[in-house]
Structures are given as structure tokens and as C-alpha cells.
C-alpha positions in Angstrom: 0.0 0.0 0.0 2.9 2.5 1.0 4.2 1.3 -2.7 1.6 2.7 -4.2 1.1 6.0 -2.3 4.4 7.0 -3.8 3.7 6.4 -6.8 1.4 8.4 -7.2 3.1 11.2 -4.9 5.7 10.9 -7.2 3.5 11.1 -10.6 1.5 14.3 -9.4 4.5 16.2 -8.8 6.7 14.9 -11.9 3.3 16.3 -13.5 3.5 20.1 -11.8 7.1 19.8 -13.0 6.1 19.2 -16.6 3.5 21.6 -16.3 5.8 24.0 -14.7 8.3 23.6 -17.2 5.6 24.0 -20.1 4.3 27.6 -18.6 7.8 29.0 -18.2 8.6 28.2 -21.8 5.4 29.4 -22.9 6.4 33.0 -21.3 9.8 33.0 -22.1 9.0 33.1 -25.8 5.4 35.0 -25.5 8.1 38.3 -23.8 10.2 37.2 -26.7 7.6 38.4 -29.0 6.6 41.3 -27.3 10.3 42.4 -27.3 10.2 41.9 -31.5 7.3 43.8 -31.8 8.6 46.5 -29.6 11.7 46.5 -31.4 10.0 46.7 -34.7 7.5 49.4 -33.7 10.4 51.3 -32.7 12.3 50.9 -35.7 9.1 52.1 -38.0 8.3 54.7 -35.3 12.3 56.1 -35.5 11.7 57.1 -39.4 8.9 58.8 -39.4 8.6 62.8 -40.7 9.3 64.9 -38.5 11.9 63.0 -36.1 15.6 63.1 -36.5 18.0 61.1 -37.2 21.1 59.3 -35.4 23.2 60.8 -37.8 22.8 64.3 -37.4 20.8 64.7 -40.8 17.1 66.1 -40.2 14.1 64.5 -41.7 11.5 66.2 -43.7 9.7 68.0 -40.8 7.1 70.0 -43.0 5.1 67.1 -44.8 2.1 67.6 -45.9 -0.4 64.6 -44.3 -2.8 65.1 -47.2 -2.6 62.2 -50.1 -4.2 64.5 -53.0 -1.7 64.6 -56.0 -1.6 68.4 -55.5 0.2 68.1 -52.0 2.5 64.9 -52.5 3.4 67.1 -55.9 4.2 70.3 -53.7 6.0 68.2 -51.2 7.8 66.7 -53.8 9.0 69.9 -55.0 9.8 71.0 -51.7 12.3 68.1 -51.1 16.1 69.2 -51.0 18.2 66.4 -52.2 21.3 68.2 -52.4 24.0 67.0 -49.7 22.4 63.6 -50.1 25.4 61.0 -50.7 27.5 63.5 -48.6 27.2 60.9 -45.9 28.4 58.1 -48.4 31.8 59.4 -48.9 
């Protein structure tokens, strides 16, 4: 009888173990994925108009936020590309 107790003492907690083991995992690589989208959300957030760059060089802070063909054409005009392989050489 004693036999048997163990047994099963010793199944129920090789189970929380598992079980243990299986949750841990589970938010070790749900944070994982968190930290990617974090990272990406950062990365798309860090080249938007209006922010500046690592570099020194200043993005386009007066951009039109209109999509009619009139102000993408006038904010097209109104982009200097002069200087811009400077930081190339």
C-alpha cells in the first residue's frame, strides 16, 4: 500500500514539473515576442517625418499629411536632395 502511495506522490509532482516547465517556456517566448514587436514598432516609429535622425541629418519635418496629388506634388518639389550621398563618402 505504501508502494503505491508513492507512486502516485511521485506522478503528481513529476506532472506540476512538466506543467511548470511547459508555462515557463510558454512566457519566455510570449516576452520574446513582445520584445520583436517593440523592437519593430520602434524601428518604423524612428523614421517617421518629422523625427531626427542618429546621424545628425534632419528629416522632412514639414510634410504635408494630405494624399491628394496636388500636396505629394508640392512636397515633392519642396524636397532638397542636395548633400544627399554626402554621408556616403
Amino acid at each position: 500500500m505504501e508502494g503505491e502511495n508513492k507512486s502516485s506522490v511521485g506522478s503528481i509532482i513529476a506532472t506540476i514539473i512538466i506543467i511548470a516547465i511547459i508555462i515557463l517556456g510558454g512566457l519566455y517566448f510570449w516576452g520574446k515576442r513582445l520584445e520583436e514587436n517593440k523592437s519593430k514598432e520602434d524601428l518604423i516609429t524612428s523614421f517617421t517625418p518629422g523625427t531626427t535622425e542618429t546621424n545628425g541629418t534632419e528629416a522632412t519635418t514639414s510634410v504635408s499629411s494630405s494624399d491628394d496629388l496636388n500636396s505629394i506634388e508640392a512636397d515633392l518639389n519642396a524636397t532638397v536632395l542636395d548633400g544627399l550621398d554626402a554621408d556616403l563618402q
